[in-house]
Every structure is written in C-alpha cells, then in structure tokens.
C-alpha positions in Angstrom: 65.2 132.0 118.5 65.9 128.3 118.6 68.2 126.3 118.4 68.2 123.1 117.1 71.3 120.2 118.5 72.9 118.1 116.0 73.8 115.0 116.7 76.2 112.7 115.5 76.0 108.9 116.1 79.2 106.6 115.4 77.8 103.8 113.9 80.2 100.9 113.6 78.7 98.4 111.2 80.3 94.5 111.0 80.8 93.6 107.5 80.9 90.0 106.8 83.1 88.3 105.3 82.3 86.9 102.1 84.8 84.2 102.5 85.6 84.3 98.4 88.2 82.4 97.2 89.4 81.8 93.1 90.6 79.4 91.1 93.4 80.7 89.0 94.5 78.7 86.0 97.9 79.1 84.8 99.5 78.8 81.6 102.1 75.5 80.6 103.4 74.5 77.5 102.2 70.7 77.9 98.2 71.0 77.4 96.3 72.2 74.0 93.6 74.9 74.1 91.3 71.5 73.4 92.2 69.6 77.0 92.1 73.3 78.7 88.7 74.0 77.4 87.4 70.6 78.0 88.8 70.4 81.3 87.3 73.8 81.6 83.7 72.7 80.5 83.8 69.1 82.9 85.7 70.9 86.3 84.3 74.4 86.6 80.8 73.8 84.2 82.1 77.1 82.4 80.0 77.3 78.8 82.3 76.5 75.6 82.4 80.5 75.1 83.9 81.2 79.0 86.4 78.0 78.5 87.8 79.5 75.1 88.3 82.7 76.2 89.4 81.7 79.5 92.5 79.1 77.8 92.8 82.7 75.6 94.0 84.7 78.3 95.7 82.2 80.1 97.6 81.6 77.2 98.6 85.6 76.8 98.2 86.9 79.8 100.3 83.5 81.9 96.9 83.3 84.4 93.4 83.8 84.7 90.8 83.7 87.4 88.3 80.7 85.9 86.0 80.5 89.4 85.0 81.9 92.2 83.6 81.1 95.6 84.1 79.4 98.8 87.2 77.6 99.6 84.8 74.2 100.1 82.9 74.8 96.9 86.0 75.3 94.5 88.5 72.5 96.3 86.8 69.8 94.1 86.9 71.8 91.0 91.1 72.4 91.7 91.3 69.2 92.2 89.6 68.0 89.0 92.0 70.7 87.2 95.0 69.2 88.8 94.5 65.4 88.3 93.9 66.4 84.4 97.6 67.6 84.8 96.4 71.7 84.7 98.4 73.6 86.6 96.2 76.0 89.2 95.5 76.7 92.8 92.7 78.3 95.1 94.1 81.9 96.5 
C-alpha cells in the first residue's frame, strides 16, 4: 500500500492597489440639468446619454459617482466641475 503526502503550500499573494478614486457630483438647487450636462460633457467627456442620466440621479438620488480613476487623472476634471460652480469632490 502507499501512501501518498499532501501538501499544503501558504501562498500569500500581494494585491496591488488600484489606486481608484471617484468624482462624485452632488446635487444644489443653483445649476439647471442644461449647465450639469454640459459641464458633464466638457469636464469628464461623458456622452450626452451618461451626462443626462448622470444630472438624473443626482437630482433624485442627492449624489452620483460621474468618474473614475486615479487621484492625478480626475483632479483636473474636479476642478473643471468646481470652477463652473458644481458642487463635487474626489473620495
């Protein structure tokens, strides 16, 4: 008869870090859908369809995530949202 050893290995496996950030948008009662979307369109280069449904849930829902990525990638785009007087933030 033989016998056969099992072994079992601890493999510890390094995940990196993706390093994604977001730009959420939130919701005022200053802007119209029309400055939102087209802010959408010229900061974050969302498509008409993404910016209208992106102003849509920001308008029900108070926020929404309009981009992601890295923190050096999206600082311009906040910034662009800001300084046409949207209120958002990278978290």
């Amino acid at each position: 008869m033989s016998t056969k050893e099992k072994i079992q290995e601890d493999i510890s496996v390094l995940e990196k870090e993706s390093g994604q950030n977001e730009i959420v948008l939130y919701n005022d009662d200053v802007n119209t859908f029309d400055h939102v979307i087209n802010s959408l369109i010229f900061a974050c280069e969302h498509t008409p369809e993404q910016a209208e449904q992106c102003s849509i849930i920001v308008h029900y829902k108070g926020k929404c995530t309009v981009k992601t990525g890295e923190f050096s990638e999206l600082k311009p785009k906040c910034t662009m949202l800001l300084e046409a007087g949207l209120s958002a933030e990278i978290v």
